[in-house]
N, C-alpha and C positions, 0 to 999 in steps of 0.2 A: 410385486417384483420391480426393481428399479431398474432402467434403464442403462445401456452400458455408453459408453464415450466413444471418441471416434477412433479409439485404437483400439476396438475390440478384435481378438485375434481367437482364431476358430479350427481344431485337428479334427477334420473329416473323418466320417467314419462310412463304412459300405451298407448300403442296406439294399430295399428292393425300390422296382422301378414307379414311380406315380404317373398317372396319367397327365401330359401337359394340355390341359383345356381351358383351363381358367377356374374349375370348379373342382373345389374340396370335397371329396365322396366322402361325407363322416360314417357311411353305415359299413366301409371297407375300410377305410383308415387308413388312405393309400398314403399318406405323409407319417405314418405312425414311426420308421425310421429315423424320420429325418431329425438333425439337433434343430432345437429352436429355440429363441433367442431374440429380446426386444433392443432396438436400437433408434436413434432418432438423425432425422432427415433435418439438417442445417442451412441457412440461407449464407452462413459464414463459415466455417471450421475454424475460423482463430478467435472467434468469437462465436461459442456452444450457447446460445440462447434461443427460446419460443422454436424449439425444432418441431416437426412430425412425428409422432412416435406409429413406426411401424413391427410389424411380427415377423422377423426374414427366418425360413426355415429351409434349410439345406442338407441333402444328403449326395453320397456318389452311390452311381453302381454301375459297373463295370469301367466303359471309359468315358464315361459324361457325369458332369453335375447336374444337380438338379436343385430348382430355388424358387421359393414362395416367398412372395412379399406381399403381407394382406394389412391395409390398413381400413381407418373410417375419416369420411371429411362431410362437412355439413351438406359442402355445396361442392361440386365438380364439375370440372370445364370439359367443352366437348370435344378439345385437342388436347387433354390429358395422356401421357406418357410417362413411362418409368423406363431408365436403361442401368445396364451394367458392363462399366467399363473397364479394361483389363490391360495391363503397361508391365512392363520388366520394372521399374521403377516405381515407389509411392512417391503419390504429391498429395497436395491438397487440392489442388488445381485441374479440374473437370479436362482442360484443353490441353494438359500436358499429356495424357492417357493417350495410349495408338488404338484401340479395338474397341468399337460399342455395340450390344446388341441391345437394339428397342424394340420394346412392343407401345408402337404409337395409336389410341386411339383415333377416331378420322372424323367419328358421331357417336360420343357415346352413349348416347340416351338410345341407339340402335341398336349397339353393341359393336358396330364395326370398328376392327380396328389391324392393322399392321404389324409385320415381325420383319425386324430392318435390320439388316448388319453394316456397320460403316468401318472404314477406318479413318482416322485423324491424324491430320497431315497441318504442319501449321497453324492451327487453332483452328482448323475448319473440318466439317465433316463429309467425308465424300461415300458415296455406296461403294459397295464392295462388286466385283466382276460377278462374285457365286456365292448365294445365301447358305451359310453353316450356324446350323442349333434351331431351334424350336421355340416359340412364344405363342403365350395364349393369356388373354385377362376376361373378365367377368365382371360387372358391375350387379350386387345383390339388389332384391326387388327393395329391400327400404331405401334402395337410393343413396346410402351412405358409404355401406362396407364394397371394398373391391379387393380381388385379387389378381395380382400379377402370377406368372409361371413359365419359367426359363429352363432349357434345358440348352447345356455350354457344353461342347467337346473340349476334352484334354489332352493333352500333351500326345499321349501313341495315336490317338485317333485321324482321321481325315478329317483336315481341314482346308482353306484355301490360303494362296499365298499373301494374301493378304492380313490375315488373323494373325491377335499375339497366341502362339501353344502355353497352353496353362502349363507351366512344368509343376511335376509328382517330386515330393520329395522333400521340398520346402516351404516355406509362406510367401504365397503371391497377393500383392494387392488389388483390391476388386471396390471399387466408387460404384457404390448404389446412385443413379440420379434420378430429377423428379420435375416436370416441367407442364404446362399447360397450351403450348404453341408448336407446331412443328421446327421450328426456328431453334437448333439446340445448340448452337453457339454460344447464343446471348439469351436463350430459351429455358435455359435450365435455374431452377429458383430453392431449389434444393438439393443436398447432398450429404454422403459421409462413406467413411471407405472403414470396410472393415478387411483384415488377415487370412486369408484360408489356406491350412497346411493339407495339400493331396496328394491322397494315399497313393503309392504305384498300385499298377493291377496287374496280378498275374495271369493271365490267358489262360484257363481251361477248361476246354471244349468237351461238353458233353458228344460223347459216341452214340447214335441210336442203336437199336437191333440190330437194324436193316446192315449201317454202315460195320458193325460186327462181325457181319456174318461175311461180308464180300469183302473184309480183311484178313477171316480166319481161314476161307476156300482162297485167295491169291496165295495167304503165304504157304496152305499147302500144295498148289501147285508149284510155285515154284520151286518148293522143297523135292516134289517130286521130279522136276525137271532136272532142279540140279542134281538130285541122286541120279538118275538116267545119264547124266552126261558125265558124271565122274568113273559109274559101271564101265562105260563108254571108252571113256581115255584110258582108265584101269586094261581091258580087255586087248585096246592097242598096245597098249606097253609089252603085257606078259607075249601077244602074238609077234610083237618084234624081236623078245626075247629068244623065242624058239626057232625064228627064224635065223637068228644070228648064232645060234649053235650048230643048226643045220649043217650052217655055209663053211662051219668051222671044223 
């Protein structure tokens, strides 16, 4: 399968939810959902040569994304990082983008590692007041293969004021990046942005038993109440009636 270019453009589709840990459960086939899809990680976008070729797999469901980026490298740095960064506008340019979320390695030969949200103000990146979405990565015991795993709220969800809202409805651009320093300014040595069209979601709530039942007993009280209280005003009327013939 050939590899696509940096205008790959991608229609969401819903499926169920994966667990974000870092680690691919093949025997549940918790990504079995998700589209998947080869792309490559460039140290230029105007010039497409010697990229990374990673496996980005995405699904939604309900009001989050969710995205696996699994690649192999010979050798891996111990402040290896992957982000994904999210702007109203496509660029080609990492620092043009307002929202990143990273999962920054710290030791990876420990497995420790960070889940950062910034936003980008002037080509710099600052943290954000309150972390929103989820990240997890895993380095495999050959030492080669690793997984990323992101989960991004969108548009209806809570998020803080800081974050760009993924809006539902049309293609938003989203910059995969790829860096081996914490310094993601000038840190970042690879990249490419792919298109993601997200589906709206429509809200509906499963009802339990329980909440059933203390639905179906209020609305017949009150049905009873209200029939009592119309008996009620009924019974004044016709007694005002009799009295007013009385007088008459």
């Amino acid at each position: 399968m050939s590899a696509l270019g940096a205008d790959t453009e991608i229609i969401l589709e819903f499926g169920t939810q994966p667990i974000i840990d870092g680690h691919i459960d093949k025997e549940v086939d918790e990504w079995n959902d998700a589209i998947k899809t080869k792309i490559f990680l460039y140290q230029n976008l105007s010039n497409t040569e010697d990229g990374l070729e990673i496996d980005l797999w995405i699904v939604q469901h309900e009001l989050f994304l969710y995205l696996a980026i699994l690649f192999e490298l010979t050798e891996h740095q111990t402040n290896e990082f992957i982000g994904i960064l999210t702007s109203e506008d496509e660029s080609l340019d990492p620092l043009d983008y307002e929202d990143a979320k990273i999962i920054q390695f710290l030791n990876l030969s420990k497995g420790d590692f960070e889940y950062r949200d910034y936003y980008i103000n002037e080509s710099s990146f600052y943290e954000d007041s309150e972390i929103n979405g989820v990240g997890a990565a895993q380095l495999d015991s050959d030492g080669e293969s690793i997984v990323y795993e992101f989960q991004l709220p969108v548009e209806s969800s809570e998020g803080g004021d800081q974050d760009i809202r993924i809006e539902a409805g049309i293609y938003s651009p989203f910059m995969i990046i790829f860096g081996e320093s914490q310094n993601y300014d000038e840190g970042i040595i690879l990249m490419n942005v792919v298109s993601l069209f997200v589906q709206f979601y429509a809200y509906n709530p499963i009802i339990s038993a329980e909440e059933l039942i203390y639905i179906t007993l209020a609305s017949i009280i009150f049905t009873v109440i209200g029939s009592l209280y119309g008996y009620y005003i009924f019974q004044i009327i016709k007694l005002k009636g009799k009295i007013e013939k009385i007088r008459s």
